[in-house]
C-alpha positions in Angstrom: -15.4 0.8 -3.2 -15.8 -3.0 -2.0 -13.4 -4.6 -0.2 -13.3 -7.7 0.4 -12.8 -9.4 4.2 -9.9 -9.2 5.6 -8.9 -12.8 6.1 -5.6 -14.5 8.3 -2.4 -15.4 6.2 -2.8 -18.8 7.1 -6.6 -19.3 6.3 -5.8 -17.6 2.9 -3.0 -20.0 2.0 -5.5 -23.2 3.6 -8.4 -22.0 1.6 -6.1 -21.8 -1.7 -5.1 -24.9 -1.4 -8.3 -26.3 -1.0 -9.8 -25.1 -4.5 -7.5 -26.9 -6.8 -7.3 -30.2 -4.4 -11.1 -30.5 -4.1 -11.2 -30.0 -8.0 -9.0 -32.8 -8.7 -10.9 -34.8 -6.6 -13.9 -34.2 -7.9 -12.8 -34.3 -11.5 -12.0 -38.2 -12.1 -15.8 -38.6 -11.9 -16.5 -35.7 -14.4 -14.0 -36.1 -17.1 -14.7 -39.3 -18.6 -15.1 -37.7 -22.3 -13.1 -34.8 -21.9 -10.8 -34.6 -24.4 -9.4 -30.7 -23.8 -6.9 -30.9 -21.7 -3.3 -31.3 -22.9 -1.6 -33.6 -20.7 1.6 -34.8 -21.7 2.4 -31.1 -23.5 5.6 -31.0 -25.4 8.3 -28.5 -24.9 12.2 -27.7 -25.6 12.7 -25.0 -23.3 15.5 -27.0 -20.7 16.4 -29.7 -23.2 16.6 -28.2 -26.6 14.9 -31.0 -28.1 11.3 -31.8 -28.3 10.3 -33.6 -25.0 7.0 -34.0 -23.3 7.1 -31.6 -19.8 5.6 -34.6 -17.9 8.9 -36.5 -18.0 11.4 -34.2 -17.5 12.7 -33.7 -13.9 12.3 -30.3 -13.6 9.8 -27.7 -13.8 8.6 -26.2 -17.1 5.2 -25.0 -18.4 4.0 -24.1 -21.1 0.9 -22.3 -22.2 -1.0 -22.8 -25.5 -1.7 -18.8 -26.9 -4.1 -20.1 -29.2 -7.1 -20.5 -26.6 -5.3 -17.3 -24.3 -5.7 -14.7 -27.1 -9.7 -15.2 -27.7 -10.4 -13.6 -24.4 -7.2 -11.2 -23.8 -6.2 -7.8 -24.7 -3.1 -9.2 -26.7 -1.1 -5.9 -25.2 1.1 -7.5 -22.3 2.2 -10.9 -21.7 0.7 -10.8 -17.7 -2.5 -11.3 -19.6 -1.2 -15.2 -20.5 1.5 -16.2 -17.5 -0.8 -15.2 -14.3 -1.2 -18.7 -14.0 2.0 -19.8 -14.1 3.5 -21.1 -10.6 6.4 -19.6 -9.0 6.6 -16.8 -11.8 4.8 -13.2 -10.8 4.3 -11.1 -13.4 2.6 -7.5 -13.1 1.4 -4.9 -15.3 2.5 -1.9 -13.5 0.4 0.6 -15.8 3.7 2.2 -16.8 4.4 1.7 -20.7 7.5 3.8 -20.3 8.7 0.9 -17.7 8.3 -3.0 -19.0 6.8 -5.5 -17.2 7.4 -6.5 -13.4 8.7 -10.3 -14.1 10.2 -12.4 -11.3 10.9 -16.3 -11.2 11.3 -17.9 -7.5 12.0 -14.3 -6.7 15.0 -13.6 -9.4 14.4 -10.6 -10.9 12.3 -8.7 -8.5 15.1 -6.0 -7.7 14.8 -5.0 -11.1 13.5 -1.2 -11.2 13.4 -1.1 -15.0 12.9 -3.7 -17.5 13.5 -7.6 -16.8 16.8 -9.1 -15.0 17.6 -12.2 -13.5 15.1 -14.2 -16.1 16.5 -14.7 -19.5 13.8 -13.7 -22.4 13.7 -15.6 -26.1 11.4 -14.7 -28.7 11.6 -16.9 -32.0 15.2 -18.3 -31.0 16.4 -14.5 -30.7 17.0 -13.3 -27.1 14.9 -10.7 -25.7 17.5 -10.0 -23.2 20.9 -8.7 -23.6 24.1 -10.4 -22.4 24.4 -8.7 -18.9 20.8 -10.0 -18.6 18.6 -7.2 -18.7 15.7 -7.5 -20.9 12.3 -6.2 -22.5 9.1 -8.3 -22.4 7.7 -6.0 -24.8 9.0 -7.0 -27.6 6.9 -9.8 -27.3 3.9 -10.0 -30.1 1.0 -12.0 -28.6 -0.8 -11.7 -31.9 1.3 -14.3 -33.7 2.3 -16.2 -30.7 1.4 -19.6 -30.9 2.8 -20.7 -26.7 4.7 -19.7 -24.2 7.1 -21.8 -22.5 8.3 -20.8 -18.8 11.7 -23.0 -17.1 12.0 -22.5 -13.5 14.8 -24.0 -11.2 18.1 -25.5 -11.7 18.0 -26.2 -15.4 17.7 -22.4 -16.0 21.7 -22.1 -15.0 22.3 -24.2 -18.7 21.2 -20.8 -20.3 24.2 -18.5 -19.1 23.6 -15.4 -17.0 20.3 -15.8 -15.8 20.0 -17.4 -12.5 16.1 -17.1 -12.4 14.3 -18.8 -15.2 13.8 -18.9 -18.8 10.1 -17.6 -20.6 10.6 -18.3 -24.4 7.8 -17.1 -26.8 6.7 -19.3 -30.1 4.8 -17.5 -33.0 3.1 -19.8 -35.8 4.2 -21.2 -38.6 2.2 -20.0 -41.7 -0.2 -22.5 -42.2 -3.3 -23.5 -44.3 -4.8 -21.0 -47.2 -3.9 -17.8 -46.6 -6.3 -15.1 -44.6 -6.5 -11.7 -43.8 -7.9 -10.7 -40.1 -8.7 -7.1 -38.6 -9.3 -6.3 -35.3 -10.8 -3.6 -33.0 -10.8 -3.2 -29.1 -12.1 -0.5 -27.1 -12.2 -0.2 -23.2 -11.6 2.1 -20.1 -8.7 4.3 -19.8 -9.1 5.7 -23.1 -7.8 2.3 -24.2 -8.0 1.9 -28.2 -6.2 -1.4 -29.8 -6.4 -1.9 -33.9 -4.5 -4.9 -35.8 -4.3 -5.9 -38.6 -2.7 -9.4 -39.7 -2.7 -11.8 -42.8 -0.9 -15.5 -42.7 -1.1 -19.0 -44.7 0.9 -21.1 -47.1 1.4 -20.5 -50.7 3.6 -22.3 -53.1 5.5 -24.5 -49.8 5.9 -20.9 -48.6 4.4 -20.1 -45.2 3.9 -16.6 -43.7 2.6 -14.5 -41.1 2.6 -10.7 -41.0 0.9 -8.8 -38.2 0.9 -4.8 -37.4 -1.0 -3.2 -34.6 -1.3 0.2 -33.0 -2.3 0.2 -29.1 -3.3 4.1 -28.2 -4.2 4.8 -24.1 -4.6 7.6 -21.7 -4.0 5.4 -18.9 -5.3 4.2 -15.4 -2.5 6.9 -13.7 -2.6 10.5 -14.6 0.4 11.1 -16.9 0.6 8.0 -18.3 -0.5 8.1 -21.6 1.3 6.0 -24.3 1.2 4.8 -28.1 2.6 1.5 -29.0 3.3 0.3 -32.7 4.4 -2.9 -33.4 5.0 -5.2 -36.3 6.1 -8.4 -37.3 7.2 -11.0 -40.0 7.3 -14.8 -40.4 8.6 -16.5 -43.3 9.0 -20.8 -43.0 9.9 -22.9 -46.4 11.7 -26.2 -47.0 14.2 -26.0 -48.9 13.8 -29.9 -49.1 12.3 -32.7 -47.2 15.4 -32.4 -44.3 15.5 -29.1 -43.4 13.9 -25.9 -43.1 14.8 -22.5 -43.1 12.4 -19.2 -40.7 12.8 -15.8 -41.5 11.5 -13.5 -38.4 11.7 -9.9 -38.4 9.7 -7.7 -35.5 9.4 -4.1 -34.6 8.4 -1.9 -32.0 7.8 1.9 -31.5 7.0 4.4 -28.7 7.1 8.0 -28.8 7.4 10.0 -26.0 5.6 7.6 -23.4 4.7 9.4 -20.2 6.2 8.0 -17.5 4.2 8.3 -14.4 6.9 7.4 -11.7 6.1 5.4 -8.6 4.5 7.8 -5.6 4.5 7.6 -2.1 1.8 5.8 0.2 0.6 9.0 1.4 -0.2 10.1 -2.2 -1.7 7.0 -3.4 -3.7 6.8 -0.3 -5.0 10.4 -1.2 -5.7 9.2 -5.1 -4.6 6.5 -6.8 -4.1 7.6 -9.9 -2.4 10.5 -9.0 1.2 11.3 -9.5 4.0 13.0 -7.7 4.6 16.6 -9.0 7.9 15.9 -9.8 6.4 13.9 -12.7 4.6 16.6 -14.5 7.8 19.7 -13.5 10.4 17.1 -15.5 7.5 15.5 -18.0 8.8 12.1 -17.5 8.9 10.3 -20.3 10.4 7.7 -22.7 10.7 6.8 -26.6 11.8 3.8 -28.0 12.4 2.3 -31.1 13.5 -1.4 -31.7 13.7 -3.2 -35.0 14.9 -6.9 -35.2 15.6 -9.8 -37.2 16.8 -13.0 -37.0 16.9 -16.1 -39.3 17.2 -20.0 -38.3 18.1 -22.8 -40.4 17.6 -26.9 -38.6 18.8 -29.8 -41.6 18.3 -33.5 -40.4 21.5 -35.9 -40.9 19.5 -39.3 -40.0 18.8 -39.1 -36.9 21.0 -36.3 -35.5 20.2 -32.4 -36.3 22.1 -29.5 -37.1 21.0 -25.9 -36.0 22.0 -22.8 -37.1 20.9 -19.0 -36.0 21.6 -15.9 -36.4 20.2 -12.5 -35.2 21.0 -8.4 -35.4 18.9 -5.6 -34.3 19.0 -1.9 -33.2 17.5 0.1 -30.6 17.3 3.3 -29.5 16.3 4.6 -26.2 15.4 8.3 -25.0 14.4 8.6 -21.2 13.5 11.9 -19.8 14.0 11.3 -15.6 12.9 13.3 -12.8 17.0 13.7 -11.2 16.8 17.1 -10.8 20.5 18.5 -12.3 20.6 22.4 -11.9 24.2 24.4 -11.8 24.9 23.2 -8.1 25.0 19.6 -9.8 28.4 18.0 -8.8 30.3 17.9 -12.6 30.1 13.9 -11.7 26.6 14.4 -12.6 25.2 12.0 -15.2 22.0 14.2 -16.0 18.6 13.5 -16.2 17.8 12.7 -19.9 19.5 8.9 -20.8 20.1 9.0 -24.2 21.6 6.1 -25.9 21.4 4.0 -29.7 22.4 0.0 -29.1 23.3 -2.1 -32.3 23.2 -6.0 -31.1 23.7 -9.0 -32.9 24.5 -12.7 -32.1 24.2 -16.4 -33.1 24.4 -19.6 -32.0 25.2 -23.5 -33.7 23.9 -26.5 -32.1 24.7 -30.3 -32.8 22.0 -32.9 -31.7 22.5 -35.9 -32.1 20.4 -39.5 -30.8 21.8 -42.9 -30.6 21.2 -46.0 -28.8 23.3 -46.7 -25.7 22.9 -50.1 -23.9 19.5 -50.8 -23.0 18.4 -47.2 -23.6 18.4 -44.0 -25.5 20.7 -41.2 -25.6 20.3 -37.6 -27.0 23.2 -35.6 -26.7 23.2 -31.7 -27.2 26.4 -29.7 -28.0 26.1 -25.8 -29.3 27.8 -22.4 -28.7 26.4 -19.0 -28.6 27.3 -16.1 -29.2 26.2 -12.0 -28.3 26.7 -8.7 -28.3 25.4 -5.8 -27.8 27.3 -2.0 -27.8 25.5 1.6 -26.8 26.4 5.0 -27.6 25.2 6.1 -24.3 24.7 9.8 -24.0 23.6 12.2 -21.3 22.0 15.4 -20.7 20.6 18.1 -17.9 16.6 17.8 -18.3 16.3 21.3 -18.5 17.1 24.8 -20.2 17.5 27.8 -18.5 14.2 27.7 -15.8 12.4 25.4 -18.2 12.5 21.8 -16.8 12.1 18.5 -19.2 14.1 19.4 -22.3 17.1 18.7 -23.1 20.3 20.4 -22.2 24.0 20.1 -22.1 25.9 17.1 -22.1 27.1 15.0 -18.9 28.2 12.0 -20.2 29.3 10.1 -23.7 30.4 6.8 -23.4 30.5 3.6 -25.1 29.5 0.4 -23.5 30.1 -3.1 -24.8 28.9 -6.4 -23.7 30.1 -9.4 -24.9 28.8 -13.2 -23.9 30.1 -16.3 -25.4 28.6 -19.9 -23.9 29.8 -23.4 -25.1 27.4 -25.9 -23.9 26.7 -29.7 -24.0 23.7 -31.5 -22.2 22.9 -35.3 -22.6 19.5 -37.5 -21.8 19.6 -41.0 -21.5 16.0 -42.8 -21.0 15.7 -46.5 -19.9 12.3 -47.9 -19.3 11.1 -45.8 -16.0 14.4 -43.9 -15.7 15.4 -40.9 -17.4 19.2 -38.8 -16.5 19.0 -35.6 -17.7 22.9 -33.5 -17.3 24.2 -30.2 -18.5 27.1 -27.7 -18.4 27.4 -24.5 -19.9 30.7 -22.1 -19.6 29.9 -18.5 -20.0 32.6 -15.5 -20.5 31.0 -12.5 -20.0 33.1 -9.0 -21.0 32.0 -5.6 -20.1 34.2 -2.5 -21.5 33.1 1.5 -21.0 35.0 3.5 -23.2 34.5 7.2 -21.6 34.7 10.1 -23.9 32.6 12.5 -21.6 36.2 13.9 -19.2 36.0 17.2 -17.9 37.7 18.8 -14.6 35.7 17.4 -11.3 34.9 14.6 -13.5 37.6 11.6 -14.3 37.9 8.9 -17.2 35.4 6.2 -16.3 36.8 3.8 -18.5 37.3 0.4 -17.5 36.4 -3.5 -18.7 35.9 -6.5 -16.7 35.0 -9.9 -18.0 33.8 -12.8 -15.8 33.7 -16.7 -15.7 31.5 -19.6 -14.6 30.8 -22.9 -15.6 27.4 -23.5 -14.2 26.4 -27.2 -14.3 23.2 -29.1 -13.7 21.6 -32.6 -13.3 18.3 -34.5 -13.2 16.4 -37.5 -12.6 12.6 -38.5 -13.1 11.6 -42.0 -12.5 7.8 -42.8 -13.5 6.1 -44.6 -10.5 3.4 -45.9 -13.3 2.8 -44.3 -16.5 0.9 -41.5 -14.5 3.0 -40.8 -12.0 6.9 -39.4 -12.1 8.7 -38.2 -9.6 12.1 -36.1 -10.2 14.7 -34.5 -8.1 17.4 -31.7 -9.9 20.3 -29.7 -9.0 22.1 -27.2 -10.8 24.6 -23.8 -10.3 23.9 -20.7 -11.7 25.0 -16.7 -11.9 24.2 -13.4 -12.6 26.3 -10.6 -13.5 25.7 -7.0 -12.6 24.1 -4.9 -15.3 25.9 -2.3 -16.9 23.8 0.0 -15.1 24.9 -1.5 -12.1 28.7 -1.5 -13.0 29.0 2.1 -13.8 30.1 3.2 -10.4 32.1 2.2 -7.6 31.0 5.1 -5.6 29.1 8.1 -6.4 32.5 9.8 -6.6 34.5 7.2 -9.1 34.3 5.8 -12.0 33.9 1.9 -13.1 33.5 -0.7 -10.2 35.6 -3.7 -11.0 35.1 -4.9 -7.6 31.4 -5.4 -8.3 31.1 -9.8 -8.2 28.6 -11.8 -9.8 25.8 -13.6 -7.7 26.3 -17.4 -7.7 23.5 -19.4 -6.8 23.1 -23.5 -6.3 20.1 -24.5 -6.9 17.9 -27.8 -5.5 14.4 -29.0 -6.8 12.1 -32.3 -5.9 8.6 -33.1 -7.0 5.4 -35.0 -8.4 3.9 -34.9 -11.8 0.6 -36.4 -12.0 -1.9 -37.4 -14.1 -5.4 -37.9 -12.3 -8.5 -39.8 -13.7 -8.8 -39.1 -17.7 -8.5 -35.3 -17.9 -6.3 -33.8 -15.3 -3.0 -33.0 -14.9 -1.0 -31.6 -11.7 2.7 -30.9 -10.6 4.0 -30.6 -7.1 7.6 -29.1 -6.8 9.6 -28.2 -3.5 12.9 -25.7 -4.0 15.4 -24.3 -1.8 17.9 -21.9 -3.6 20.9 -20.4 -2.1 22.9 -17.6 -3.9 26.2 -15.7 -2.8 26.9 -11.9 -3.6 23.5 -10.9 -3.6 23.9 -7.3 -5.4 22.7 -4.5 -4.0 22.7 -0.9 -3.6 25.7 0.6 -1.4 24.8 4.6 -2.0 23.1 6.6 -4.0 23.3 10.5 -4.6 24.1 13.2 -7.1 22.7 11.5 -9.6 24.9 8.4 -9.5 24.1 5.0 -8.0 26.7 2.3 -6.5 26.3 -1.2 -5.5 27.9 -3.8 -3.5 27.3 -7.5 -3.3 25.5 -8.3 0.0 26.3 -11.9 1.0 24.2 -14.8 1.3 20.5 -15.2 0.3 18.1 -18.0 0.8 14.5 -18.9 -1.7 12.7 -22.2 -0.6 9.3 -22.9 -1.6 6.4 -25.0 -2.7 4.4 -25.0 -6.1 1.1 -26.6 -7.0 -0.4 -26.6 -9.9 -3.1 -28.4 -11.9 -5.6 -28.3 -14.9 -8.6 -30.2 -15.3 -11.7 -31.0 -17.7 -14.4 -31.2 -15.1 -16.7 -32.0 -18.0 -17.0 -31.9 -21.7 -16.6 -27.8 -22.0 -15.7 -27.2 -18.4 -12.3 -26.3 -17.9 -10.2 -25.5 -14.3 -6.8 -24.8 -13.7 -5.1 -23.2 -10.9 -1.9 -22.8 -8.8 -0.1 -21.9 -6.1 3.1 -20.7 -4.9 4.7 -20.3 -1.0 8.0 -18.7 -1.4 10.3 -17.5 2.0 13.2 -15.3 0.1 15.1 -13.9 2.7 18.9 -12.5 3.7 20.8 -14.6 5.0 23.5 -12.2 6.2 23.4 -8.9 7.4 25.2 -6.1 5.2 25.0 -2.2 4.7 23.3 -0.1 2.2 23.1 3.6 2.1 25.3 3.9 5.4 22.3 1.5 7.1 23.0 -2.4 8.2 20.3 -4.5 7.0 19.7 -7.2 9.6 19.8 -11.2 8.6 16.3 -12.3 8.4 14.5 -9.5 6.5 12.7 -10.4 3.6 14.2 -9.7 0.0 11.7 -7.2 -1.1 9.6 -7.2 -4.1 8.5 -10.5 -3.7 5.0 -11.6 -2.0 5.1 -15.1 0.2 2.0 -16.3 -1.3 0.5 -16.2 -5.0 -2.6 -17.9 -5.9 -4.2 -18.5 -9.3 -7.6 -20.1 -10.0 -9.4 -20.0 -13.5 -12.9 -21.6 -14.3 -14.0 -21.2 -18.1 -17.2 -22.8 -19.7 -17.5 -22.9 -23.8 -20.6 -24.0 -25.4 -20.3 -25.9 -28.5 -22.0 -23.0 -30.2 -18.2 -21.4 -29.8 -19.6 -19.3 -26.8 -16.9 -19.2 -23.7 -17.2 -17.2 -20.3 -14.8 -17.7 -17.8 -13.6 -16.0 -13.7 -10.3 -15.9 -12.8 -9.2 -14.8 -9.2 -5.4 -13.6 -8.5 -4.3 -13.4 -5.2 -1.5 -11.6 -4.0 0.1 -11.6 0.0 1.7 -8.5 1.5 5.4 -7.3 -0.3 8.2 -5.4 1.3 9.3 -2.4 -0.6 12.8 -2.1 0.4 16.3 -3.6 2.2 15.2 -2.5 5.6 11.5 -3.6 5.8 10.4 -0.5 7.6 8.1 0.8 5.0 4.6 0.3 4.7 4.8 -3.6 2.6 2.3 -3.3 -0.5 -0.9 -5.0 1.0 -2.3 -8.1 0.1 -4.8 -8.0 -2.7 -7.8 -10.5 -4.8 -8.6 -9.8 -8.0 -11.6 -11.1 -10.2 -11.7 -10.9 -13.5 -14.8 -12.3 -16.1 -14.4 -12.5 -19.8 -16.9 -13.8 -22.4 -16.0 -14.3 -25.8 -17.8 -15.8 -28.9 -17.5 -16.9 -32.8 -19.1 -17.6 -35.9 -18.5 -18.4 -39.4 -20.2 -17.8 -42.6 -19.0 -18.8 -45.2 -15.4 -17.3 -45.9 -15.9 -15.3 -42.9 -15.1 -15.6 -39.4 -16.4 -13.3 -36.8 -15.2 -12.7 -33.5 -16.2 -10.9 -30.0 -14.6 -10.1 -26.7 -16.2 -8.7 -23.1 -13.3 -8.4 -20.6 -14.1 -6.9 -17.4 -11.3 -6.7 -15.0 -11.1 -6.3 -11.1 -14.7 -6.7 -11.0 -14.9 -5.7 -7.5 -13.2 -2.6 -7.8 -10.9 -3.3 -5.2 -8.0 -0.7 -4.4 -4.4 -2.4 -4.8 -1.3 -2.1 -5.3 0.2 -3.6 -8.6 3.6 -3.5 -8.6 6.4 -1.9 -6.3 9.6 -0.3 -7.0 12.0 -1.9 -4.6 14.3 0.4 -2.8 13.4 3.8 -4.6 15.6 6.4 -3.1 12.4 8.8 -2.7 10.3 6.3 -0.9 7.8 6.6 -4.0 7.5 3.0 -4.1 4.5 2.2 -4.8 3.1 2.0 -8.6 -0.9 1.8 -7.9 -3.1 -1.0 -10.1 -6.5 -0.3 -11.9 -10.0 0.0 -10.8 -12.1 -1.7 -12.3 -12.0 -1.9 -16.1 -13.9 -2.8 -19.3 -12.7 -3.9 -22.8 -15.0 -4.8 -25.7 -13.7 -6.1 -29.2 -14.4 -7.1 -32.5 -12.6 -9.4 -35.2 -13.0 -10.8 -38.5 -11.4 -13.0 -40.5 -11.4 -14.2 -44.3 -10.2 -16.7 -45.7 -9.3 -17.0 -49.7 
């Protein structure tokens, strides 16, 4: 397989930084009718009211899905966000496991789903109130952009510390079309939608369904993903409007195919432990949502109303061996559990003017909750492994969040103050109906407290240059998951503290020449209580905050028309996470200084794309990846630094009431050995989860339209 040269840390991260400053040097001269490029984008994502990014003082992207899904899989939202700075977000070829997501390094602990980053789909949160959450109930299909907050402005959205990424679908629009779809491509991959939307009679829709069959890049790792979704906008008169959205998403028995060790991935890649195939790891799931949103005008202030519900149900067959010599303690090795959630929020905003400027003024409360029948069971039967067995725990678990907010902007001429404050009450209760002798009632609650506040200033330098500077507090309470134990021998930790983090930003957004855009931003975040693990054995894991931590970093991005049909965007991120106090997990002191693992130093995104009027586009992208620590201790072997390049081509045409569509996708063109994604801190050492070889994809859509 090619490699590619081995080159220094240093001259990687020089050379990086050369591509997108030499491109916006070069691009004044080239984009004088370019006309592509978005540069004053509007989002609401930090604000809650329409504002365009390039004034706010803090940093928030956002990325139109229109253009993205033409040359994309639709299947994962890495796919869109790569090129996003200070977010990394990995596929780890593991559909029983969600997405890898972490935001200035919040969130890269997280061994299953997504923590630390708070997760919005059409207003309804993707992420439950003790801030774990799933990415894929995302529908890229339907989505119309992505919007990603990073930094202190996050801490104005309640327990997560990290970031916000909130997904946008269309609005039915225009006379109304059907569109099918087919993609084909390595790994047994196999991808049919089908989709209708439009407006009819004032009422707009959009209905999509898809079915996404693989074998997978790993050996057992085959999956089958159903989803489906619903959009229904009217106006019930000329001030307000009323959105319908309704989603679902199924998986049956998804093979799981574990992280393995770096002996085992260097002797195959795709391979798998054998403690995969003994327990057949696997999960099901089965979520089904809907939400609906109301916004009326009152002159010029706004009211906004929402309110979602939703179930889900979870079956997770786990490789925790739990024979007769399992401690009674044991919690078994098939999680089984059926979560009803439901929530809402009201928000007041109203706009007046206030001396020689304007003020906005935001004021809402929100409410969730979510509850689980959480069940239990051995993974096995007798001598056969990987079924279910008898029980070893029935509990109930509620979470509760409720968040009053306010946040005001006042803009005068080249000034604008942005403030917020949010209080958040955050209640966790186990009722424990699984008590037999050796093991205790577990039942317990504990509800926590923070008002996390924030503030802001941009001041434009001219009208195409603003600088900003932003500070803001924020938290993050354990998980559930994470609450469960005090020890491996007891029963609810009510010791277990939130993490509290303050949070500084400065920076430069810039608009260069006719067509460019870039943003500079410098952080440095500090958080107390780090949690992490204490001890884990017999089946039972316990954590322990760890003390200080300290993030500080540097973001670059930028985005360019280098000519009419030339497009270039890119960005990179430096991030130092380290511990800054030393503390002990599983019996062993972690020294102050080592790295928090899980997240790389250096990330790197570059993207040029070329589209011939003829509606013809081909585009390379190159990821870059430095070297990751894999656990506390930093005395495994890190992840190694990887580059990827990927080439797309896509094309259209239209006849008539017909629309036809094509996709070439070839990914890691260089077939270049990597690892994707780690599991930080696995008690097995299998952390590594190993990324594809080179893969192709080929598609085909049409479209027609009544």
């Amino acid at each position: 397989m090619y490699r590619a040269p081995a080159l220094k840390p240093l001259s990687r991260l020089v050379a990086a930084a050369l591509l997108p400053s030499g491109l916006m040097c070069i691009a004044p001269a080239l984009a004088q009718d370019a006309t592509a490029v978005t540069l004053r984008p509007v989002v609401v994502t930090g604000s809650r009211v329409e504002a365009e990014s390039f004034d706010l003082p803090y940093s928030v992207d956002v990325v139109d899905m229109r253009g993205t899904q033409e040359g994309n899989l639709r299947v994962n939202a890495s796919e869109a966000l790569n090129g996003v700075p200070g977010l990394v977000i990995q596929n780890r070829q593991n559909y029983a496991q969600d997405l890898q997501i972490s935001v200035r390094g919040f969130g890269a602990r997280a061994a299953f789903g997504v923590r630390g980053v708070k997760l919005i789909a059409d207003g309804i949160p993707a992420s439950n109130p003790d801030g774990q959450g799933q990415a894929a109930t995302f529908n890229l299909d339907t989505a119309e952009r992505i919007e990603v907050l990073r930094g202190p402005f996050s801490t104005v959205y309640g327990n997560h510390a990290g970031g916000v990424i909130q997904l946008f679908s269309r609005d039915g629009e225009g006379p109304p079309r059907i569109t099918g779809g087919l993609t084909v491509g390595s790994w047994g991959t196999k991808r049919f939608g089908l989709g209708a939307e439009g407006e009819k009679n004032g009422v707009g829709f959009v209905l999509d369904a898809s079915r996404l069959d693989t074998d997978g890049y790993r050996d057992h790792s085959e999956a089958r993903r159903d989803q489906a979704f619903a959009k229904i906008t009217l106006k019930p008169d000329e001030d307000s409007k009323l959105t319908l959205v309704g989603s679902g998403l199924r998986q049956k028995d998804t093979e799981d195919p574990l992280g393995v060790t770096w002996e085992t991935y260097k002797r195959d890649p795709r391979a798998v432990e054998q403690v995969a195939r003994d327990f057949n790891t696997r999960k099901s799931i089965d979520h089904l949502q809907g939400g609906v949103t109301y916004e009326r005008r009152f002159g010029q202030d706004r009211l906004q109303l929402s309110a979602y519900s939703g179930t889900r149900g979870v079956t997770q067959y786990q490789s925790i061996p739990t024979g007769p010599q399992a401690a009674p303690r044991h919690a078994g090795g098939v999680v089984d559990f059926d979560r009803d959630f439901f929530g809402g929020g009201a928000r007041w905003i109203a706009e007046r003017e206030l001396g020689a400027g304007r003020l906005t003024v935001t004021a809402g409360i929100d409410y969730d909750e979510a509850e689980d029948a959480r069940r239990g069971y051995q993974n096995f039967v007798g001598p056969t492994l990987g079924i279910k067995g008898a029980l070893r725990r029935n509990e109930t678990d509620t979470v509760t969040s409720t968040d009053p907010y306010v946040q005001a902007q006042w803009k005068q001429d080249a000034w604008l103050w942005t403030a917020g404050v949010r209080h958040s009450r955050v209640r966790f209760k186990v009722e424990d109906r699984y008590i037999v002798p050796g093991n205790g009632n577990d039942s317990g609650s504990v509800s926590y407290r923070e008002t996390t506040p924030a503030l802001g200033v941009a001041y434009a330098l001219s009208p195409a240059v603003n600088v900003y500077a932003s500070y803001g507090e924020g938290f993050e309470t354990p998980t559930l998951n994470e609450l469960s134990y005090a020890s491996p021998s007891t029963g609810f930790n009510f010791d277990l503290q939130p993490s509290t983090s303050k949070q500084a930003e400065i920076g430069i957004k810039a608009i260069v020449g006719d067509a460019t855009r870039m943003n500079l931003a410098l952080f440095q975040i500090g958080t107390d209580d780090e949690i992490v693990v204490a001890e884990s054995s017999g089946g039972r894991t316990s954590y322990t905050n760890a003390g200080r931590t300290k993030r500080k970093g540097v973001e670059l991005s930028m985005e360019s028309e280098l000519q009419p049909g030339l497009h270039a965007r890119g960005a990179i991120t430096w991030l130092d996470a380290r511990y800054d106090d030393a503390f002990v997990s599983r019996g062993t002191t972690v020294p102050s200084g080592n790295r928090i693992p899980g997240i790389p130093e250096v990330s790197v995104f570059g993207e040029l794309a070329w589209t011939v009027r003829s509606g013809l586009t081909a585009a390379a992208e190159a990821i870059y990846r430095s070297k990751v620590e894999v656990n506390d201790l930093n005395d495994a072997k890190p992840a190694p630094a990887y580059t990827l390049v990927n080439l797309r081509l896509s094309a259209e045409q239209k006849s008539g009431p017909w629309t036809f569509a094509q996709l070439l996708r070839v990914d890691n063109v260089f077939d270049r050995e990597h690892i994707g994604s780690v599991i930080v801190g696995d008690a097995q050492g299998r952390y590594y989860e190993p990324g594809a070889e080179r893969s192709l994809y080929g598609g085909l859509r049409a479209t027609y339209t009544f």
